[in-house]
N, C-alpha and C positions, 0 to 999 in steps of 0.2 A: 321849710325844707328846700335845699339847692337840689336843681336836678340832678340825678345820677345814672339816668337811664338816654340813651343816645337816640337819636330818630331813625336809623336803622333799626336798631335793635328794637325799638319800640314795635317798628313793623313784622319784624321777628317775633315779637312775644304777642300779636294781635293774631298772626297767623297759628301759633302753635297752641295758642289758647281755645282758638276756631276748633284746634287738632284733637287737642283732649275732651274738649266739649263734645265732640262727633262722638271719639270713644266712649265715654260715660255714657251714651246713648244706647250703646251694640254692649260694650262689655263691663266693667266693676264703676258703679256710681262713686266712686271717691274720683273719677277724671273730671268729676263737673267741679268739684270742688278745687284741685289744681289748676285747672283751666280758669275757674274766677279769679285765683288769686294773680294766675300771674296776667290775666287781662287786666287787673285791677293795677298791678304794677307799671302796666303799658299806659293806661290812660291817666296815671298820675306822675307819673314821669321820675318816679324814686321807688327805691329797691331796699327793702333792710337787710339783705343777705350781701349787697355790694356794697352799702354803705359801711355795714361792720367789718368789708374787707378794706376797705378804701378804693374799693374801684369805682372808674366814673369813665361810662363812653361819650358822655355830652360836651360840646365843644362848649371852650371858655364863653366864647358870649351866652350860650343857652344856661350857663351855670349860677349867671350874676342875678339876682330876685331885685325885682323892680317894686321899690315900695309902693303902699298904698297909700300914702297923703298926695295929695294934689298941689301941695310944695312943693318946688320940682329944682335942683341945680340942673348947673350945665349935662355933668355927665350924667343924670338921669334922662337929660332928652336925650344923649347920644343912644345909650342902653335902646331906650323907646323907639326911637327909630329907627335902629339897627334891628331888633327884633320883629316887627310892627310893619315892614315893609311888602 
């Protein structure tokens, strides 16, 4: 999965998940369950309602997925350390 969710907006969806989770508390228990899902979008960092639109707030480098071999070319360090710093 490439990111599709931006780090603003991530902080937007952490605060607003905080929001509905309060509500489910005081009023209709279906807010705890919105509230998980879109914190659940916040800390994995992909969205399938923007993904199946094509939107993506993530800046190109936050987009590229760094494999997991420990093979590494050039531009995987660059990726690595550009991210990683």
């Amino acid at each position: 999965m490439k990111c599709n969710v931006g780090k603003t907006e991530r902080i937007i969806r952490i605060v607003a998940s905080l929001t509905f989770m309060a509500l489910g508390a005081g009023w209709w228990k279906g807010f705890y369950v919105v509230g998980g899902v879109v914190f659940l979008t916040a800390v994995i960092a992909w969205c399938p309602i923007t993904a199946a639109l094509g939107i993506s707030t993530c800046r190109e480098e936050e987009r590229e997925e760094i494999p997991a071999d420990t093979a590494s070319t050039d531009k995987d360090k660059r990726i690595r350390e550009r991210r990683f710093k």
